[in-house]
N, CA, C and O of each residue as an XYZ file, in Angstrom:
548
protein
N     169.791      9.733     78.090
C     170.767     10.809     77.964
C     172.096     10.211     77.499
O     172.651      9.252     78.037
N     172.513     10.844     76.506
C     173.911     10.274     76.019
C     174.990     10.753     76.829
O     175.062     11.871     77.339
N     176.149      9.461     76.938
C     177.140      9.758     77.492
C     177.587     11.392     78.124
O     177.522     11.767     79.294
N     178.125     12.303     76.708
C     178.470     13.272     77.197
C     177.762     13.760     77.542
O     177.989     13.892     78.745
N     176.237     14.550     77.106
C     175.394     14.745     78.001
C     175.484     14.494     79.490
O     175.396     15.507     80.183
N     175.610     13.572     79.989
C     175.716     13.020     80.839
C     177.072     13.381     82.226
O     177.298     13.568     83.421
N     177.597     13.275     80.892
C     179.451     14.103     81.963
C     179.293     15.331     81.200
O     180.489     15.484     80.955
N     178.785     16.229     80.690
C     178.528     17.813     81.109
C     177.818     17.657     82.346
O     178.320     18.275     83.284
N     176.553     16.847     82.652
C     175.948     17.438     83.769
C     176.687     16.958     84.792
O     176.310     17.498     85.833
N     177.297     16.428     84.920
C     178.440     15.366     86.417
C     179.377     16.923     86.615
O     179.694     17.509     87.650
N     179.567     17.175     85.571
C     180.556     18.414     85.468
C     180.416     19.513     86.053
O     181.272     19.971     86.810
N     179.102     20.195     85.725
C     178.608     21.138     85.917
C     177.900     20.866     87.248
O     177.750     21.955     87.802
N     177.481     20.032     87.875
C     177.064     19.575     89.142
C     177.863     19.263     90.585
O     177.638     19.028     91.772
N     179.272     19.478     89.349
C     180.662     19.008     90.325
C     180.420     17.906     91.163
O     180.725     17.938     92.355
N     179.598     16.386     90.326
C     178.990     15.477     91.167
C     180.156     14.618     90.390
O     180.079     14.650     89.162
N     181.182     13.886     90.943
C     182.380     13.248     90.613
C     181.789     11.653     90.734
O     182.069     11.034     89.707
N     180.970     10.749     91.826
C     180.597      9.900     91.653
C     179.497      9.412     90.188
O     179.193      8.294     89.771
N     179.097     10.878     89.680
C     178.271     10.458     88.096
C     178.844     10.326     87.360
O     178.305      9.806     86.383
N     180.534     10.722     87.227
C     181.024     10.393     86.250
C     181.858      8.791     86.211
O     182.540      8.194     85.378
N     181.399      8.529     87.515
C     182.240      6.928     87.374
C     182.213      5.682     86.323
O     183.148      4.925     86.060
N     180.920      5.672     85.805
C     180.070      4.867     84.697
C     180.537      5.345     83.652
O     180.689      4.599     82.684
N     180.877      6.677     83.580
C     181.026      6.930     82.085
C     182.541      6.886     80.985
O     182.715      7.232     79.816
N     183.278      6.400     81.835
C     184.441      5.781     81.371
C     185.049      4.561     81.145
O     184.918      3.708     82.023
N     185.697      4.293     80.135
C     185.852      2.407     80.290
C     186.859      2.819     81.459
O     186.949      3.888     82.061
N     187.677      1.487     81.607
C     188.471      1.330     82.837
C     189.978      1.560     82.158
O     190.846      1.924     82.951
N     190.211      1.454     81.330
C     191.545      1.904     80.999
C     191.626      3.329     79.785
O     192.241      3.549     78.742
N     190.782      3.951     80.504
C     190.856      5.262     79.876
C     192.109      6.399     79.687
O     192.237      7.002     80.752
N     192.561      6.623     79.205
C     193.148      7.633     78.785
C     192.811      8.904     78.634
O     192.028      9.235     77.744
N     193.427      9.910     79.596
C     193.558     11.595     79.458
C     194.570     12.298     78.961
O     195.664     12.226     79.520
N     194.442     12.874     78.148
C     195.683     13.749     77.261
C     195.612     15.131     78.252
O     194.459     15.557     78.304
N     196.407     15.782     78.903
C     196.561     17.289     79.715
C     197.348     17.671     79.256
O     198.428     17.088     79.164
N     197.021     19.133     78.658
C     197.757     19.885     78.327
C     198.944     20.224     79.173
O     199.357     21.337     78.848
N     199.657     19.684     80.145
C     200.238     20.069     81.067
C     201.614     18.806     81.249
O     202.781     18.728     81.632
N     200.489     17.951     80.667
C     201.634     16.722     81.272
C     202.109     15.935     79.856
O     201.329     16.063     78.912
N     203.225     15.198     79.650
C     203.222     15.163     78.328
C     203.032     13.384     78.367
O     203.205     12.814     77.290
N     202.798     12.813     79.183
C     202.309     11.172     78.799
C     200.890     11.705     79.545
O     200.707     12.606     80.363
N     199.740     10.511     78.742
C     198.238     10.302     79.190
C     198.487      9.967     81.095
O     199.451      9.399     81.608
N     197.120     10.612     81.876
C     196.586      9.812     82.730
C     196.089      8.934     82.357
O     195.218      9.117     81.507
N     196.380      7.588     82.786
C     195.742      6.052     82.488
C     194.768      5.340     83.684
O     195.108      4.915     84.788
N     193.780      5.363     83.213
C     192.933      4.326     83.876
C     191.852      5.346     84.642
O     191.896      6.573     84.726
N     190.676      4.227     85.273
C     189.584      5.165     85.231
C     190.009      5.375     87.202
O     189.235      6.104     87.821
N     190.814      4.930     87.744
C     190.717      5.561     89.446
C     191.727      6.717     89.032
O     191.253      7.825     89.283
N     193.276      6.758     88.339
C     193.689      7.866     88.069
C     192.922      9.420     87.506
O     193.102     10.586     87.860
N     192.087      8.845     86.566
C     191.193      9.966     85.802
C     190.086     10.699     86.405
O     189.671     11.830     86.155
N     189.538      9.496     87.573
C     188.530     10.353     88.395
C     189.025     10.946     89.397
O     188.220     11.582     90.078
N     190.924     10.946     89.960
C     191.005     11.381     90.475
C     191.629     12.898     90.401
O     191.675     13.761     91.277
N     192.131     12.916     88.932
C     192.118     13.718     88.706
C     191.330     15.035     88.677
O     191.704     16.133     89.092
N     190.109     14.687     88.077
C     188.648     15.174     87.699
C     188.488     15.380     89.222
O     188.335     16.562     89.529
N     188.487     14.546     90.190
C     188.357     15.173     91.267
C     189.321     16.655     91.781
O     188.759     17.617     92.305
N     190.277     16.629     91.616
C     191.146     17.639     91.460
C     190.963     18.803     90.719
O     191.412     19.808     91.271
N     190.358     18.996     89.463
C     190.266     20.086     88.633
C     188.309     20.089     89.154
O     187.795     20.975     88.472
N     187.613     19.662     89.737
C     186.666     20.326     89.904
C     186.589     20.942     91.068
O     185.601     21.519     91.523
N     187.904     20.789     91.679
C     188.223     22.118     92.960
C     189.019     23.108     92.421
O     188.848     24.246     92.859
N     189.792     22.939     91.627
C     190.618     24.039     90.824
C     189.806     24.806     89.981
O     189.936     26.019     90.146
N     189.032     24.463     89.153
C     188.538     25.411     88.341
C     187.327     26.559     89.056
O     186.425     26.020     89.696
N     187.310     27.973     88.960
C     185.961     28.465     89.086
C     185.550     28.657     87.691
O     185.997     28.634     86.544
N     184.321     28.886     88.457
C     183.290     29.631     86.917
C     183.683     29.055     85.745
O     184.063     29.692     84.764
N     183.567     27.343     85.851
C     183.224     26.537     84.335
C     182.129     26.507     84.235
O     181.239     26.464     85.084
N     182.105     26.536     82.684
C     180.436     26.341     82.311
C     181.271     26.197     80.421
O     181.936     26.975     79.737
N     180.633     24.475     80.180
C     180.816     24.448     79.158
C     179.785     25.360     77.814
O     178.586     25.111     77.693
N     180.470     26.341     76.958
C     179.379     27.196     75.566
C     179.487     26.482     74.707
O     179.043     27.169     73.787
N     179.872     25.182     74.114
C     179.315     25.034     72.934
C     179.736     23.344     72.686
O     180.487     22.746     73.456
N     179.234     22.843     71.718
C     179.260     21.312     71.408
C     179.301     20.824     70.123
O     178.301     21.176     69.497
N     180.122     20.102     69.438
C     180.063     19.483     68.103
C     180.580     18.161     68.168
O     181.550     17.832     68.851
N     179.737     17.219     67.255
C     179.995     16.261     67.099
C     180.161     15.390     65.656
O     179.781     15.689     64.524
N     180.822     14.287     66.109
C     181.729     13.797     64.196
C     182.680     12.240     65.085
O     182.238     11.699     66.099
N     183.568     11.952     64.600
C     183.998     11.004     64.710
C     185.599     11.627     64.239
O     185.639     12.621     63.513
N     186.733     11.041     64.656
C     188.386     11.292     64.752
C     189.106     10.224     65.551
O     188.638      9.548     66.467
N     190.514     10.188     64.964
C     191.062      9.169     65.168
C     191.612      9.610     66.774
O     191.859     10.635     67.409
N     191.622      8.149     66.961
C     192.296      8.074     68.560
C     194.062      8.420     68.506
O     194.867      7.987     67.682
N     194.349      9.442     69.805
C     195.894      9.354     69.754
C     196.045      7.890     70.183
O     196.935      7.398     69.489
N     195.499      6.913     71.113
C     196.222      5.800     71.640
C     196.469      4.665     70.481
O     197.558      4.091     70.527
N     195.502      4.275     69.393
C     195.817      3.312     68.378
C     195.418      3.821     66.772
O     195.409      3.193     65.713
N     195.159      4.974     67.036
C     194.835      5.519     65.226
C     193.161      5.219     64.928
O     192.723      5.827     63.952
N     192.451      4.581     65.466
C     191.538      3.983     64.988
C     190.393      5.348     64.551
O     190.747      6.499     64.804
N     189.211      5.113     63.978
C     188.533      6.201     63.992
C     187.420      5.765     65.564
O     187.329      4.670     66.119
N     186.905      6.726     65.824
C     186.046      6.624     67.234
C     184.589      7.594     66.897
O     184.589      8.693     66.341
N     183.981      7.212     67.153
C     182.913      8.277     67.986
C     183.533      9.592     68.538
O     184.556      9.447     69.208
N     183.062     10.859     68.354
C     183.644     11.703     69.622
C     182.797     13.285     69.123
O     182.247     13.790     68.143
N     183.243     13.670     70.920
C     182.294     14.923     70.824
C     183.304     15.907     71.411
O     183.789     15.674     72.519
N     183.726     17.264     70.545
C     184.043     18.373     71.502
C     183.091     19.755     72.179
O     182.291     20.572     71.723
N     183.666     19.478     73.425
C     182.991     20.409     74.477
C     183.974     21.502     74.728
O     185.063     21.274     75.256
N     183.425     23.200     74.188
C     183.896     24.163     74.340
C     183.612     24.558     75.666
O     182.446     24.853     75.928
N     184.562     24.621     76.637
C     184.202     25.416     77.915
C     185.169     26.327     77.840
O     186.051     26.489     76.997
N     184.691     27.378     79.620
C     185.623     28.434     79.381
C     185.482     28.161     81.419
O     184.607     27.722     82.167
N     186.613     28.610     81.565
C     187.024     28.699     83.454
C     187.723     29.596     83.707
O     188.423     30.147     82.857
N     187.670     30.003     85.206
C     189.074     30.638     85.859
C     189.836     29.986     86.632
O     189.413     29.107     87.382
N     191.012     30.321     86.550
C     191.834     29.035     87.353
C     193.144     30.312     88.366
O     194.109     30.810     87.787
N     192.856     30.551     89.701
C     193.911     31.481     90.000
C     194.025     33.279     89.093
O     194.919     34.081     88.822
N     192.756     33.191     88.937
C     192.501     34.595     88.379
C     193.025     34.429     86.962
O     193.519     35.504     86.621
N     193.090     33.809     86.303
C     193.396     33.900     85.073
C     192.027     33.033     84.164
O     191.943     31.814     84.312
N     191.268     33.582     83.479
C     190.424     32.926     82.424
C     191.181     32.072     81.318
O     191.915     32.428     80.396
N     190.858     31.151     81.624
C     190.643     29.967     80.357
C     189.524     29.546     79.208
O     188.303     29.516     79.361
N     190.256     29.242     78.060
C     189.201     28.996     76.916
C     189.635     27.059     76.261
O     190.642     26.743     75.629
N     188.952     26.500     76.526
C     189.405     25.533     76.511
C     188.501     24.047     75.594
O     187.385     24.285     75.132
N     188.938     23.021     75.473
C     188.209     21.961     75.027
C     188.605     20.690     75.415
O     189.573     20.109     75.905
N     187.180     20.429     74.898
C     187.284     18.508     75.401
C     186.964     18.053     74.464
O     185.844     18.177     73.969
N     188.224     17.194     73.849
C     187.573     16.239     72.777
C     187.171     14.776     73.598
O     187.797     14.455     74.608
N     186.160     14.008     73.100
C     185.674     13.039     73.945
C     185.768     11.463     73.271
O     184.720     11.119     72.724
N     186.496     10.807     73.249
C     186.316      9.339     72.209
C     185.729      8.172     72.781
O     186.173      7.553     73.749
N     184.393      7.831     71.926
C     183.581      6.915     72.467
C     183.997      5.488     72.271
O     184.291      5.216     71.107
N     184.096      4.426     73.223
C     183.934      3.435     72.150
C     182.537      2.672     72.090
O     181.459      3.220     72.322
N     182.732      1.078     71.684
C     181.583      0.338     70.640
C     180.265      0.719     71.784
O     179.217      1.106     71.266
N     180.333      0.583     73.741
C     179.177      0.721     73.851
C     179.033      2.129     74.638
O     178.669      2.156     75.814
N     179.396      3.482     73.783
C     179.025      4.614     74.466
C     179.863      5.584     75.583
O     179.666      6.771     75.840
N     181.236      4.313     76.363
C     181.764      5.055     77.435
C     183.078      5.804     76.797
O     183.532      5.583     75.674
N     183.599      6.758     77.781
C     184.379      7.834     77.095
C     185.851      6.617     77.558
O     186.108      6.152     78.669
N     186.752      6.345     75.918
C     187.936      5.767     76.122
C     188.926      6.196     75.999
O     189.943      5.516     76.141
N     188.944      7.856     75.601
C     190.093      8.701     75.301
C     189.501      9.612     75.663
O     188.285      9.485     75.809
N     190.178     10.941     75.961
C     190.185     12.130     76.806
C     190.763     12.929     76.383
O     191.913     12.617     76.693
N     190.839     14.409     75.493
C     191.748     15.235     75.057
C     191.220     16.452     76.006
O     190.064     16.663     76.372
N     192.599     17.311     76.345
C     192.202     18.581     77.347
C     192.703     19.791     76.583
O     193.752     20.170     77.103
N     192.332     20.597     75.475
C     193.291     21.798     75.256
C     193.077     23.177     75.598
O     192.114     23.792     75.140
N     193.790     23.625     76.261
C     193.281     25.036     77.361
C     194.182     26.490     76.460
O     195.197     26.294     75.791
N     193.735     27.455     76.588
C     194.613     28.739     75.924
C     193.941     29.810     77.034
O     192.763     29.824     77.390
N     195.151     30.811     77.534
C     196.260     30.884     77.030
C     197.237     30.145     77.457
O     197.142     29.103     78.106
N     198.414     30.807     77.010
C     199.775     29.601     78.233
C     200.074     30.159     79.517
O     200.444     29.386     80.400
N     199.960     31.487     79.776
C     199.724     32.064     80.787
C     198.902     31.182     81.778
O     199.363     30.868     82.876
N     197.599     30.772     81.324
C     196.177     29.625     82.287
C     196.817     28.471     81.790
O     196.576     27.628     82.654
N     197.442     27.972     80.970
C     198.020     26.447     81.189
C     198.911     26.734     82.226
O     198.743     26.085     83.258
N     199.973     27.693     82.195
C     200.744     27.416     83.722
C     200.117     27.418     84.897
O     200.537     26.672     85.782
N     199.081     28.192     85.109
C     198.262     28.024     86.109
C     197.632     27.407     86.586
O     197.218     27.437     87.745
N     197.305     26.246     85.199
C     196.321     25.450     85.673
C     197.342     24.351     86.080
O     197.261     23.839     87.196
N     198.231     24.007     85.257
C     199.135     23.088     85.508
C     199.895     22.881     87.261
O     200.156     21.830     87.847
N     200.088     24.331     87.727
C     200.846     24.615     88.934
C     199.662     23.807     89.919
O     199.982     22.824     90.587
N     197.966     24.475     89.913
C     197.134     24.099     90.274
C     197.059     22.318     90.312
O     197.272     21.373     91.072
N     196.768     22.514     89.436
C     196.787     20.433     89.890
C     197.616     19.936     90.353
O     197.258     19.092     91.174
N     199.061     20.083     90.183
C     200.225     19.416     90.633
C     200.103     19.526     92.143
O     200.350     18.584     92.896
N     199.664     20.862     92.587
C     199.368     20.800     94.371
C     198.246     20.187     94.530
O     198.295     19.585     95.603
N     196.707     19.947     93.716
C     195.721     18.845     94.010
C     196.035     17.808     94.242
O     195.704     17.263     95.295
N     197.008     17.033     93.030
C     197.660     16.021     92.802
C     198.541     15.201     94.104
O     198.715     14.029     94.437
N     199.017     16.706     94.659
C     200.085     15.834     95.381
C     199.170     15.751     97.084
O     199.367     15.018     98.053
N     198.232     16.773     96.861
C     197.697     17.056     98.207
C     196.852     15.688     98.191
O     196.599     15.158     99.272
N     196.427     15.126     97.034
C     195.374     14.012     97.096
C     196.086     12.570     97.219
O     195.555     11.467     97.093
N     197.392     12.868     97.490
C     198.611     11.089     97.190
C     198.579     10.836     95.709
O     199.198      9.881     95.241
N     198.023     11.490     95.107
C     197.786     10.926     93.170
C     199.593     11.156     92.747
O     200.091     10.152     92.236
N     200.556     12.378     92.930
C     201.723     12.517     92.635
C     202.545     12.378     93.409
O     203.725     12.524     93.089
């Protein structure tokens, strides 16, 4: 099973220890919310731990894949986007994951883009109390 494969089902299983493997260790998350990356893979899973109590009713609809440059060094990468959709505080979200692989398969970049801005504030308000409730902020 390939990587993302792999963290859809961690995802959708809300099983946070499957996604530990699937990141290098100095990974990078882009959030629509925050304007520098989460860095590194204990920040990122703890995050991920955080938004898989925040979100209801995710379920990623759709998948494409190609290759795009990394925000962290320009380079081109591997990568896959994952169309999901959630509720976050009664507000529905439509959202994506772009995913950047590197040379052996693990996810080394992280893009999050959510619509509307209405569910980015929400989601944003949401984590910041995960965040702080978990010692992460």
């Amino acid at each position: 099973m390939e990587t993302a494969e792999r963290f859809r089902a961690a995802v959708e299983k809300r099983d946070l220890a499957a996604m530990e493997d699937l990141f290098t260790e100095d990974v990078r998350l882009y959030s629509p919310v925050k304007f520098t990356p989460f860095e590194g893979r204990p920040m990122v899973l703890g995050l991920f731990g955080v938004l898989l109590r925040v979100f209801e009713d995710f379920r990623y609809v759709g998948r494409f894949e190609g290759a795009a440059e990394t925000s962290a060094d320009g380079t081109q990468a591997p990568a896959e986007v994952l169309l999901f959709r959630a509720t976050v505080d009664g507000r529905e979200i439509h959202g994506i994951d772009l995913l950047h692989f590197d040379g052996a398969g693990r996810i080394k970049e992280f893009t999050v883009m959510v619509r509307p801005h209405s569910a980015v504030q929400a989601l944003g308000q949401a984590v910041l109390a995960g965040l702080v409730a978990d010692g992460l902020a």
